[in-house]
BATORVO-580099 format. One record per residue: residue in one letter; x, y, z of N, C-alpha, C in turn. Coordinates in steps of 0.1 Angstrom, whole numbers, plus 5000, padded with zeros to 4 digits. Example, Ala and Ser with C-alpha at 12.3 -4.5 7.8 and 13.67 -1.06 7.14 Angstrom:
// residues 2
BATI  aa    nu    nv    nw   cau   cav   caw    cu    cv    cw
BATI   A  5132  4943  5078  5123  4955  5078  5132  4967  5078
BATI   S  5128  4978  5071  5137  4989  5071  5129  5000  5079
***
This chain:
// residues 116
BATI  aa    nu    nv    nw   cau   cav   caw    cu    cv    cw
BATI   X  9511  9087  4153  9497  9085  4151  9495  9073  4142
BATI   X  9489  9064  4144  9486  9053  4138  9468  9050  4137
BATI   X  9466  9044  4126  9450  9041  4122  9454  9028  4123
BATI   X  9440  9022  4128  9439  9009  4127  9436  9004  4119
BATI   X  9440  8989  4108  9436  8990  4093  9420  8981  4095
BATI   X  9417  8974  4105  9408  8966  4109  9393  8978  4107
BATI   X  9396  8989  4116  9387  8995  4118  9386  9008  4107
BATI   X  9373  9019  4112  9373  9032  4103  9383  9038  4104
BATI   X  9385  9048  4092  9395  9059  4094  9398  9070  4109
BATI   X  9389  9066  4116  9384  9080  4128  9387  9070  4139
BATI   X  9394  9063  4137  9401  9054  4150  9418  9059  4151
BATI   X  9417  9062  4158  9435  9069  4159  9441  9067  4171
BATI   X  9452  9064  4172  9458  9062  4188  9469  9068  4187
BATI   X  9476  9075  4201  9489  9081  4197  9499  9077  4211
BATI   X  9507  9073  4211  9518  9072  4224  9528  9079  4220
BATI   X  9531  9089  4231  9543  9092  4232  9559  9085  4239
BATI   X  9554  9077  4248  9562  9071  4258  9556  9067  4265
BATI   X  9557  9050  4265  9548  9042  4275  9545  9046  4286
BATI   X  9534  9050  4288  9529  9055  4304  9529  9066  4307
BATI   X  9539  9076  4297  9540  9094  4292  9527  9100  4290
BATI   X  9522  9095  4278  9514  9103  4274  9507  9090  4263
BATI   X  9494  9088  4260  9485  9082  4253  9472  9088  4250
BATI   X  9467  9085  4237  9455  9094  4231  9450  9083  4222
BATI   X  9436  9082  4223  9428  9074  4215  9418  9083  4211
BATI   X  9412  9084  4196  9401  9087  4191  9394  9078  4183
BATI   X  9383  9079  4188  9368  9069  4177  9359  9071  4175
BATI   X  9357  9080  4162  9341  9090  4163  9347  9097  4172
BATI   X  9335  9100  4178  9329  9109  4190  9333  9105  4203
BATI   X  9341  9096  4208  9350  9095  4219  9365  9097  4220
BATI   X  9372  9104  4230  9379  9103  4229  9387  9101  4244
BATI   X  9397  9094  4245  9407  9092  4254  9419  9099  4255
BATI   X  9424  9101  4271  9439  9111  4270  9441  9101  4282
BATI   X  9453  9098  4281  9460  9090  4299  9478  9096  4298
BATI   X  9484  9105  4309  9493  9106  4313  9500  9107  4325
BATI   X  9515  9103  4325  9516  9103  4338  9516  9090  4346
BATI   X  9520  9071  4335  9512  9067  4338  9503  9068  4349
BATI   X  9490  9067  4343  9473  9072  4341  9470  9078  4359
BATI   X  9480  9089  4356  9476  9104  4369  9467  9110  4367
BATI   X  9468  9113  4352  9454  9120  4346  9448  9109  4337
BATI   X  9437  9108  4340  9428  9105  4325  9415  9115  4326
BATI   X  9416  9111  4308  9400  9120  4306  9394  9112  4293
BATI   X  9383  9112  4298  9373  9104  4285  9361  9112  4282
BATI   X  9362  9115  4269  9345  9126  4267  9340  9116  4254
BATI   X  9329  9123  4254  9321  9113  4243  9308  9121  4243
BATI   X  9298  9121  4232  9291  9131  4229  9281  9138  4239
BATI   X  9279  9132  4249  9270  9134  4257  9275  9136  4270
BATI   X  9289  9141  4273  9293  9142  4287  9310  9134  4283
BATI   X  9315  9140  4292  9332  9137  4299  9329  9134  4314
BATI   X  9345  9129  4315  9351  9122  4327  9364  9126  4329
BATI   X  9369  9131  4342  9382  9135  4342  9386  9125  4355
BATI   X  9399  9119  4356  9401  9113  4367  9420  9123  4366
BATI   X  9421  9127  4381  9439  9132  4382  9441  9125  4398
BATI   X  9453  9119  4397  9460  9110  4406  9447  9101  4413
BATI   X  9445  9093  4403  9441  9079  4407  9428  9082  4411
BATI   X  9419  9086  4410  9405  9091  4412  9405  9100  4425
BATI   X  9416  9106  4429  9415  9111  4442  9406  9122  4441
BATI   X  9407  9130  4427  9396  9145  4426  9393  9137  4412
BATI   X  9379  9138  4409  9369  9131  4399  9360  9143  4393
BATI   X  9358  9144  4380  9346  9156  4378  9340  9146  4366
BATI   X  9328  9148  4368  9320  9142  4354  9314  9150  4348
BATI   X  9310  9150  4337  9297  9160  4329  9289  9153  4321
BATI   X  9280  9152  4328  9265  9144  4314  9252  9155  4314
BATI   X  9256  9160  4301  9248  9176  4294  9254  9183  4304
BATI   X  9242  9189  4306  9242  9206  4322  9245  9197  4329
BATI   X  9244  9187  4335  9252  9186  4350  9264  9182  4347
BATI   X  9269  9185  4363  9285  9185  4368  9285  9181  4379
BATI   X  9295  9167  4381  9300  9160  4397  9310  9164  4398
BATI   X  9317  9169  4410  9329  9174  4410  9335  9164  4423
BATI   X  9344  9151  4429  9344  9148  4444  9360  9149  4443
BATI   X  9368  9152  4457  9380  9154  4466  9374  9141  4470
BATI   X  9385  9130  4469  9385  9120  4478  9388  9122  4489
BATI   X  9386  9122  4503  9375  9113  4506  9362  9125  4513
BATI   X  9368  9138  4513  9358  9145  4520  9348  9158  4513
BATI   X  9354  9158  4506  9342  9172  4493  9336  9165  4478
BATI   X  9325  9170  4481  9315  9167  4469  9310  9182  4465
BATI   X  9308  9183  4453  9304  9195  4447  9298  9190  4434
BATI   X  9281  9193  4434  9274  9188  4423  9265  9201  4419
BATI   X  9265  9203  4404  9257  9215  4397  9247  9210  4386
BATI   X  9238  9213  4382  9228  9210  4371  9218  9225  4373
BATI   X  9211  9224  4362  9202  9239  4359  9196  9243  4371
BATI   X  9190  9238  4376  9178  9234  4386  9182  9234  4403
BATI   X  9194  9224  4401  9202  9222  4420  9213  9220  4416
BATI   X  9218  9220  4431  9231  9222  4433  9236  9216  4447
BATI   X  9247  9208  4451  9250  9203  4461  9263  9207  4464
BATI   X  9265  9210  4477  9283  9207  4483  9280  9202  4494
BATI   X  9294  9191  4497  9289  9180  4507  9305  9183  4512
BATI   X  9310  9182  4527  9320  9180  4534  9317  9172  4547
BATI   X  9330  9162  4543  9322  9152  4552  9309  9142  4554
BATI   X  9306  9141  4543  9292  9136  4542  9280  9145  4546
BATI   X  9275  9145  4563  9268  9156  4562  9274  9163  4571
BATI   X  9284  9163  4575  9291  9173  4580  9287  9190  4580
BATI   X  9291  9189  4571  9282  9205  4561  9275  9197  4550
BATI   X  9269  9197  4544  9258  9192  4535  9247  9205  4531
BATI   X  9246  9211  4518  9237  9223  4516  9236  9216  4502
BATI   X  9221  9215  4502  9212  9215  4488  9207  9228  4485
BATI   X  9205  9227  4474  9196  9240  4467  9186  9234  4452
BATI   X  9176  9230  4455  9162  9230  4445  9155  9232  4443
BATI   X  9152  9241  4429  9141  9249  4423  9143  9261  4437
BATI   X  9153  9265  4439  9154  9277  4449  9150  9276  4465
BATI   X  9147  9265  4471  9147  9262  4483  9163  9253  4486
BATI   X  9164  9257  4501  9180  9254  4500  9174  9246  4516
BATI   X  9181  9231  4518  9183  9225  4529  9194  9220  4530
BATI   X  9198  9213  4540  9209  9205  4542  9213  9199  4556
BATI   X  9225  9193  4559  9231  9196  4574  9240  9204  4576
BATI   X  9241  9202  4591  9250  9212  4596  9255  9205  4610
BATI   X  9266  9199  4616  9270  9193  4622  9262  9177  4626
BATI   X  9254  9175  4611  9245  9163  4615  9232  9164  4619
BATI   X  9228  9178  4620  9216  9185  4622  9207  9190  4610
BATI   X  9200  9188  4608  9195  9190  4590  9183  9204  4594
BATI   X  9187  9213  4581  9174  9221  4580  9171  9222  4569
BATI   X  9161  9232  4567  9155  9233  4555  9142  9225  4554
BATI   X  9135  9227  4544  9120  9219  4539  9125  9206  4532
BATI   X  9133  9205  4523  9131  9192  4517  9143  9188  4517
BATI   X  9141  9182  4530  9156  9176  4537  9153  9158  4536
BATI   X  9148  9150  4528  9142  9140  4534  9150  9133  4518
BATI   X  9161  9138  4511  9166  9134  4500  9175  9126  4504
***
């Protein structure tokens, strides 16, 4: 663990072994990369970012919501209010807001407020 003498005390970096394992802290952000960078994760006061094996599964968090994607075919999104899972684009596609639920279904869409 080393401080940077340039910067504040709350700057910290740590390597274990190049491309092993890496950690940065500054304030209220922080970095993790291992594996060279199979995993990363970056959070910061208002939401995180996870990336594992190269962005192929992604989840974000900014406040209550949550992105969750499987490259290249599942999306899975949550916040207070709605909620999404997508396969295949609209393959299957199901929304849910303020308690009405639409979506597709082999490219055929139902529901009321399908025009998102």
């Amino acid at each position: 663990i080393k401080s940077h003498p340039l910067l504040s005390e709350s700057y910290r970096t740590f390597h274990l072994f190049p491309g092993l394992y890496e950690s940065e802290v500054h304030n209220e952000k922080v970095k993790h990369k291992a594996l060279f960078r199979l995993f990363q994760h970056k959070s910061h006061a208002g939401g995180s970012r996870t990336n594992i094996l190269w962005g192929l599964y992604r989840r974000e968090r900014s406040g209550e919501s949550v992105r969750r994607d499987v490259f290249p075919f599942l999306k899975w999104d949550s916040a207070p209010e709605s909620s999404r899972f997508s396969f295949a684009w609209r393959l299957l596609d199901i929304r849910s807001k303020n308690g009405n639920t639409s979506g597709h279904v082999l490219f055929v869409p139902f529901g009321e407020n399908n025009r998102e």
